[in-house]
C-alpha positions in Angstrom: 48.1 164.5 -79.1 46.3 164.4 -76.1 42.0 165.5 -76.2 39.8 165.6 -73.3 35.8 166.4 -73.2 34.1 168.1 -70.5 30.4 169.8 -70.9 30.8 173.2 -71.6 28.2 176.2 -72.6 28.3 176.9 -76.9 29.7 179.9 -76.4 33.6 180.5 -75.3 31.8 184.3 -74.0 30.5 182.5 -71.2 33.9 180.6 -69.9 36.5 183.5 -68.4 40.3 182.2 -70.0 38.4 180.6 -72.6 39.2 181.6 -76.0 37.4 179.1 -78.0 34.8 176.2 -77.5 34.6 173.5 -80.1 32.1 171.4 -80.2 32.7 167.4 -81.9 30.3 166.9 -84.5 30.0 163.5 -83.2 29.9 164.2 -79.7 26.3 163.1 -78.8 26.7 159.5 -79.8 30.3 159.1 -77.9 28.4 157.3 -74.7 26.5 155.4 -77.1 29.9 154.1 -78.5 31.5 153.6 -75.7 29.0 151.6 -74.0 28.4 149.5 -76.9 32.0 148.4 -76.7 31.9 147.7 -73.1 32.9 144.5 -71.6 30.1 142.6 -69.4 30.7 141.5 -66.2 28.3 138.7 -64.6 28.4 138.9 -60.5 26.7 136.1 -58.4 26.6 135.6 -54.4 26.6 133.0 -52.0 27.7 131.8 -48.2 29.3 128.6 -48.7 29.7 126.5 -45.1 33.7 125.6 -45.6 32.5 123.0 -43.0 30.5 121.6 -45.2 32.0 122.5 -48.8 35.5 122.4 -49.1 36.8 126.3 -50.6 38.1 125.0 -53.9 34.7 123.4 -54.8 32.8 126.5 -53.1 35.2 128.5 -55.9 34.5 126.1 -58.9 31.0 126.6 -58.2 30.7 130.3 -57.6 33.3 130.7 -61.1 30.7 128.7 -63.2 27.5 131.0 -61.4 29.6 133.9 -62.6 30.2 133.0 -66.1 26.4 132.0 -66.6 25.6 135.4 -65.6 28.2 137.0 -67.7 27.0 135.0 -70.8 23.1 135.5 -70.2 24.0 139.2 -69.6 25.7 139.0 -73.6 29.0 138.2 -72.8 31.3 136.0 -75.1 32.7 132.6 -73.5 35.4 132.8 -75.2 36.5 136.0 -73.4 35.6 135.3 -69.8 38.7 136.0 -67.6 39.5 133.9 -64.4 
């Protein structure tokens, strides 16, 4: 069973081809939820010269930037994807 949510006036009167609206009990807090299960993503720029820094160390260095960001942001280590 398939459900989907879409904001919708209380009363199925105002919707033509509506027959009934049913509002979730729950549905104010479903953001909340859904947020607080998020993942968190870190993000960090830079140039790097490649005339100067080869790419894979540019890479290493930009990866560990990333992570810090990720975990000061809340992020597990443990879960950080490459």
């Amino acid at each position: 069973m398939s459900s989907s949510s879409v904001a919708a006036p209380s009363s199925s009167r105002q919707l033509a081809g509506v027959g009934r609206v049913t509002k979730d009990p729950q549905g104010g807090v479903a953001n909340a939820i859904g947020a607080s299960i998020g993942q968190v993503s870190g993000e960090y720029t830079r140039l790097y010269p490649y005339a100067e820094i080869p790419r894979e160390t540019a890479m290493v260095d930009a990866k560990a930037h990333a992570e810090a960001a990720a975990t000061a942001s809340g992020a597990d280590p443990a879960t950080l994807a490459s």
